[in-house]
N, C-alpha and C positions, 0 to 999 in steps of 0.2 A: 623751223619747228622742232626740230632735233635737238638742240641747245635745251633747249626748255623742259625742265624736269614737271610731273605730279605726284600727290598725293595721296595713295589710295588707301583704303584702310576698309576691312573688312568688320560687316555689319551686323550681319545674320547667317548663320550655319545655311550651308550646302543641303544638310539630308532634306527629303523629302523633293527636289529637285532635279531636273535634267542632270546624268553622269555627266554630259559633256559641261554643264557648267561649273560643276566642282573642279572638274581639269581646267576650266580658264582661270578660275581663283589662283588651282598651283601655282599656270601659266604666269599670272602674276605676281607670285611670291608669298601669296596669302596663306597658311594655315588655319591660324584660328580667327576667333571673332576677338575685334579691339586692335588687330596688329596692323599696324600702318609700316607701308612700304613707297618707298622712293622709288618711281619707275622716268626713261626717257618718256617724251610723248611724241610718240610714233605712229603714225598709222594702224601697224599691227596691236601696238598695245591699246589705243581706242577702239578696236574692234572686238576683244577681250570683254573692256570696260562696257563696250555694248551689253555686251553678251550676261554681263552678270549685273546690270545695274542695279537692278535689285535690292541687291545682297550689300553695295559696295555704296561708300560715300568717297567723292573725290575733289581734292583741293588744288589748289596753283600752287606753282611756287615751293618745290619741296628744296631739302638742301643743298647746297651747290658741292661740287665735286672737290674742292679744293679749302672745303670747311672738314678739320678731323672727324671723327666719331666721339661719343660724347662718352664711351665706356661704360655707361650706368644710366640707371631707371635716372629719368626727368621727374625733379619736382612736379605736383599738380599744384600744389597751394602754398601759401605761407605758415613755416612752422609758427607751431600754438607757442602763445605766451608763456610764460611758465605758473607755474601755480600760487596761489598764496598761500604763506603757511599760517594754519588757525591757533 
């Protein structure tokens, strides 16, 4: 189970919420809303993910250890066509 990376990515802002759940977000790596982090799956780190599920959406299968970093904002779509000139 340790091999095995997740997904996590934060959903919803902390305020108005238990302190201690905002400390499991850091726990996790989380800052803002929208940032996804690559965590082991641990024990400890499911009991976090408990704690906040809330706030947090979580996926399988995050990137493996021995894939580089990609340097730069990911594509979300395909760039636009170009224009036609009138």
């Amino acid at each position: 189970m340790a091999n095995t990376r997740l997904k996590v990515t934060q959903l919803r802002s902390s305020i108005g919420f238990d302190r201690k759940q905002a400390l499991a977000l850091r726990g996790l790596g989380l800052r803002r809303i929208r940032q996804t982090v690559d965590v082991e799956d641990t024990p400890s780190v499911r009991g976090l993910i408990l704690k906040v599920r809330h706030l947090v959406e979580v996926g399988e299968g995050g990137k493996s250890m021995d894939t580089p970093p990609s340097g730069g904002r990911e594509r979300r779509g395909a760039q636009r066509p170009p224009r036609a000139s009138e």
